[in-house]
C-alpha positions as CSV (number, residue, x, y, z in Angstrom):
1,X,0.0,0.0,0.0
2,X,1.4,3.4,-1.2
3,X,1.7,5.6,1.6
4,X,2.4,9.7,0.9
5,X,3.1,12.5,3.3
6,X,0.6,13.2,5.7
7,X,-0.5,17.1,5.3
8,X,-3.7,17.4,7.3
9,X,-4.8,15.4,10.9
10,X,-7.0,12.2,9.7
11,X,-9.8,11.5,11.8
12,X,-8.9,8.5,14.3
13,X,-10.2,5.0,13.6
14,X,-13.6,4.6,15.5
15,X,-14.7,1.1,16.2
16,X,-15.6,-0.9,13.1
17,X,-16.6,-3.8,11.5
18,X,-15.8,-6.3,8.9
19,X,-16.5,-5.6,5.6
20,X,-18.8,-8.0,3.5
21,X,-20.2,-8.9,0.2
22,X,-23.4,-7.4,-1.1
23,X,-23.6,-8.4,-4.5
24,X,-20.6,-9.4,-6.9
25,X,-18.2,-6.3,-6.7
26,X,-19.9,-4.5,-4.5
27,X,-19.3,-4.6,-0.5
28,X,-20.2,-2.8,2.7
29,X,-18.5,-1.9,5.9
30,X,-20.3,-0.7,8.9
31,X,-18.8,1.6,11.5
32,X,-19.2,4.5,14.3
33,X,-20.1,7.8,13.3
34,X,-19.8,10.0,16.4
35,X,-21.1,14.0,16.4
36,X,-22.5,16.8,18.0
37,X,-25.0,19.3,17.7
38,X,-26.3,21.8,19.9
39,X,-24.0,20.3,23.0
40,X,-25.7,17.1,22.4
41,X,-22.9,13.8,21.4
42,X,-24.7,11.6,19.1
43,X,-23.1,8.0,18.6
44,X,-25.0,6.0,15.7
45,X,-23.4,3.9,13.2
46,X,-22.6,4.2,9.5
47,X,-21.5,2.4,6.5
48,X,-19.0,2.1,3.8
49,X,-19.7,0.9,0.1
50,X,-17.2,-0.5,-1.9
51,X,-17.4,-0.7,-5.4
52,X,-15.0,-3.4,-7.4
53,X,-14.3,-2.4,-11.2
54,X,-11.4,-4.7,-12.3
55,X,-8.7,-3.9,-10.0
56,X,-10.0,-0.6,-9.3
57,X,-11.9,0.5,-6.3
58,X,-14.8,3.1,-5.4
59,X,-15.5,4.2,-1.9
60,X,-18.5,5.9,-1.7
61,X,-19.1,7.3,2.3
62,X,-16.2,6.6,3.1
63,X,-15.1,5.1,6.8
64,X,-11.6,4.8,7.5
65,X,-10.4,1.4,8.8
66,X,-7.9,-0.1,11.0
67,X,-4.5,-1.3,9.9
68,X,-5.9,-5.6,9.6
69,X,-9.5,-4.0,7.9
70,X,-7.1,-2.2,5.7
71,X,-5.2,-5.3,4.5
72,X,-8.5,-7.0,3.4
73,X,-9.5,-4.0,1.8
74,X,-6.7,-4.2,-0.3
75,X,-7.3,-7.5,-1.4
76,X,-10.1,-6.6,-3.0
77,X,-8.2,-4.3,-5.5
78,X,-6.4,-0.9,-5.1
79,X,-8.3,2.2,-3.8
80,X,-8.6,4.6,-7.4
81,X,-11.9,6.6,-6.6
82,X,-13.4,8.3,-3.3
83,X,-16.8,9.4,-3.8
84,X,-18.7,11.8,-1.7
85,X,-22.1,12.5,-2.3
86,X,-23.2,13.8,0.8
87,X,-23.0,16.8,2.3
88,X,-22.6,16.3,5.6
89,X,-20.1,13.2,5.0
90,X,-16.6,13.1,4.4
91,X,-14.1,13.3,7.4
92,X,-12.5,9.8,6.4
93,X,-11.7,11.4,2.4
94,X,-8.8,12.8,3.4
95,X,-7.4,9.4,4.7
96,X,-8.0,7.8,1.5
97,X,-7.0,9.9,-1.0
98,X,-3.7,10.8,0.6
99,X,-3.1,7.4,1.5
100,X,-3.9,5.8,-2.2
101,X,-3.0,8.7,-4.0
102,X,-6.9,8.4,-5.2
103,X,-8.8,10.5,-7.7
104,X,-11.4,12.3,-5.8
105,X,-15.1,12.9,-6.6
106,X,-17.7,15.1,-5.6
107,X,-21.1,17.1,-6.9
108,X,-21.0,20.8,-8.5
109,X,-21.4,22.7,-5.8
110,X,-20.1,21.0,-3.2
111,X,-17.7,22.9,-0.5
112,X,-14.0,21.9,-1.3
113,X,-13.3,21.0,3.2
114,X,-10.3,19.4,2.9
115,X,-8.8,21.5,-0.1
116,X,-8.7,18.8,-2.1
117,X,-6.5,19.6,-5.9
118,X,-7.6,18.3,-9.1
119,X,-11.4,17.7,-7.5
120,X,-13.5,15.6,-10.0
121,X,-16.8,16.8,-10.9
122,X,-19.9,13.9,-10.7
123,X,-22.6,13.6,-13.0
124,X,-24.3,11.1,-14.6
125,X,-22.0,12.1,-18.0
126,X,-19.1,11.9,-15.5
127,X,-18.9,8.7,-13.3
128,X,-16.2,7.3,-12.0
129,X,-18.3,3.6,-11.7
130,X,-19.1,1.8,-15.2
131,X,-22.5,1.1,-15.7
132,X,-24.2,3.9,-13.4
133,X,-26.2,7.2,-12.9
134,X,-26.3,9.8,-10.6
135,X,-29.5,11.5,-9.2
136,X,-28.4,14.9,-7.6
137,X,-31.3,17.0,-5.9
138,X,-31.4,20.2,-7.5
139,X,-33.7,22.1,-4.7
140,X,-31.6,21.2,-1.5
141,X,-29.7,23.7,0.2
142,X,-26.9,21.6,0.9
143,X,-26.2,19.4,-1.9
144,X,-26.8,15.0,-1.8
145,X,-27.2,12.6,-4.7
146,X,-27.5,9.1,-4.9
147,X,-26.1,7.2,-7.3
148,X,-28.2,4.2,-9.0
149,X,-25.7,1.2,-10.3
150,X,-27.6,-0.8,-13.2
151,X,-26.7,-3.8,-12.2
152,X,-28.2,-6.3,-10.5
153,X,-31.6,-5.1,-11.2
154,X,-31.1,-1.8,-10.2
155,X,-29.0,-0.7,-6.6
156,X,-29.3,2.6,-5.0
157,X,-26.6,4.2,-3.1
158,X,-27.7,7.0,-0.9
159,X,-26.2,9.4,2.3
160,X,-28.4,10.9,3.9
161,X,-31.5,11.3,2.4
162,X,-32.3,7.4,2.3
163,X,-31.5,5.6,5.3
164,X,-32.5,1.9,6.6
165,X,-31.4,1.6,10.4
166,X,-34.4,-1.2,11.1
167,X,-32.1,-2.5,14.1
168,X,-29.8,-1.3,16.1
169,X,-26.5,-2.6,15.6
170,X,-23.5,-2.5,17.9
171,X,-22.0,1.0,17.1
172,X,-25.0,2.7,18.2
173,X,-25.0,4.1,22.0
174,X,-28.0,3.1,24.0
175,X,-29.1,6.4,24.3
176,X,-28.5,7.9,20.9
177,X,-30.8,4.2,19.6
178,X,-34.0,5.0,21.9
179,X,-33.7,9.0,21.0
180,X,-33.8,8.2,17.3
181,X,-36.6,5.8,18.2
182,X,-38.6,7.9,19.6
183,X,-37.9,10.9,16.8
184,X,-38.7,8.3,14.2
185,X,-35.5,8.2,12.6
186,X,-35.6,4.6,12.5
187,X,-37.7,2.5,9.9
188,X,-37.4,0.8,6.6
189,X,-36.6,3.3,3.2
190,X,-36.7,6.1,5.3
191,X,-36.4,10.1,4.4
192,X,-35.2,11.1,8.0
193,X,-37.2,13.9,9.1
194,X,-33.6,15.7,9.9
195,X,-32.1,15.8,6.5
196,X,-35.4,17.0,5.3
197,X,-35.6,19.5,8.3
198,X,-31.3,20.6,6.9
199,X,-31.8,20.3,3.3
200,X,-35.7,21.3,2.3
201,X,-35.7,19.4,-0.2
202,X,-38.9,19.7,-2.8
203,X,-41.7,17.1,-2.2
204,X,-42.0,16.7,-6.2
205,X,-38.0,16.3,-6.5
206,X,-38.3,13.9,-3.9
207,X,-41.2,11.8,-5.7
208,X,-38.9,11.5,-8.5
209,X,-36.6,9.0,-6.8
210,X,-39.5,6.4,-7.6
211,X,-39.2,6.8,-11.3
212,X,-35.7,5.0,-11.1
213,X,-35.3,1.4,-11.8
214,X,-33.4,0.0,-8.7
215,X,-34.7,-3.3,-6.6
216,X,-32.1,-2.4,-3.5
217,X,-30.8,0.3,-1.5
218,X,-27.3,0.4,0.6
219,X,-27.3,3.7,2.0
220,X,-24.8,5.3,4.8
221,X,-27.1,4.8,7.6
222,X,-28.6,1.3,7.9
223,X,-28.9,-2.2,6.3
224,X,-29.1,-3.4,3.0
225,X,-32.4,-3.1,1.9
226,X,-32.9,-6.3,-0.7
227,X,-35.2,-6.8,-3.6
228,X,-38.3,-4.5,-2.3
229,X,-36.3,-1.0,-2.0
230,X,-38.4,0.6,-4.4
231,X,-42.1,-0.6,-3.2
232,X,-40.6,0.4,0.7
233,X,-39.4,3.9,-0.8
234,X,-43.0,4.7,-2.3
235,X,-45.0,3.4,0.9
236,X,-42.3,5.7,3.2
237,X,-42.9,8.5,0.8
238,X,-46.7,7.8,0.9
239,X,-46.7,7.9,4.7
240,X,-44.6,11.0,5.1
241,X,-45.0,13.2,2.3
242,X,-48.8,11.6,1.1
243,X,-47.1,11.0,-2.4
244,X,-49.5,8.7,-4.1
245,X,-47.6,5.3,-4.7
């Protein structure tokens, strides 16, 4: 593994586990995402997808992993792309694309955080995954996309504004899991009320994600959702936003 000058802090490794096959080439990771707002630490868990092209590799929400993590991960192939298409993601970038030397890819629009030269711009003409799409919401006021791989009969990859915490897992405090809970930030396909509340996103724009093909959704925040993704996103959208399914 090609290591290159550190010039910034990286975020510490937080607790972390294993990563794991989805579907052919494409793997998750699931981790701790600590932060606070307001005074208030929040300790949930979030996830890491890995996208295998050859032997090139896209992260996409990236988590950064411990030194035995890393080794796996680099069986897999050799980090080429970090993808961020969230805004409120991306402390763990810096980590990869220093480390792997990696090309780095975000939305127009987005804040450049880390300084980042030579930033490479998404869209769907632009991707830095064969045989996929990007969805970017063009009435946020901080920008998010999701990007839809046409494989497999049709996988969504989301941030923030899909998420699919059904459970909770072991990088989620006790208190942070029964808060959520009781906000309703938990349940299947689900358009968290505080993304919407951040980002005010337009209920049309958001009734738009139905019209893409996908059967399954890995997002940053949750499970995999398998094979029903798109019927659970129109009965959350029906229930929150009374769009007609």
């Amino acid at each position: 593994m090609a290591r290159t000058k550190k010039v910034i802090d990286f975020r510490d490794v937080q607790p972390h586990g294993t990563i794991f096959k989805v579907f052919d080439n494409v793997f998750m990771v699931t981790g701790t995402n600590i932060t606070e707002h307001e005074g208030i630490r929040f300790q949930t868990s979030r996830n890491m997808i890995i996208i295998k092209n050859g032997d090139n590799l896209s992260l996409i929400n990236t988590v950064r992993l411990d030194d035995k993590e890393l080794e796996q991960l680099n069986t897999l192939g050799k980090v080429k792309n970090v993808v961020r298409i969230g805004a409120f993601h991306g402390y763990d970038d810096p980590f990869y694309v220093e480390t792997y030397q990696a090309d780095f890819w975000q939305m127009q629009g987005m804040d450049n955080q880390h300084e980042f030269k030579n930033i490479k711009i998404l869209s769907s003409d632009n991707m830095p995954i064969p045989n996929s799409s990007l969805f970017t919401f063009q009435t946020t006021i901080f920008q998010e996309g999701i990007i839809i791989l046409h494989d497999n009969d049709g996988i969504l990859i989301s941030c923030d504004s899909i998420q699919n915490w059904t459970k909770k897992d072991e990088f989620f405090s006790d208190d942070c899991w029964e808060m959520f809970v009781e906000q309703g930030l938990i349940g299947i396909a689900n358009i968290p009320d505080t993304w919407v509340s951040a980002c005010k996103p337009n209920v049309d724009e958001l009734a738009e994600i139905k019209s893409l093909h996908f059967s399954h959704l890995l997002s940053a925040h949750g499970e995999p959702l398998m094979n029903s993704a798109n019927q659970d996103l129109e009965k959350s959208l029906k229930n929150k936003f009374n769009i007609p399914i």
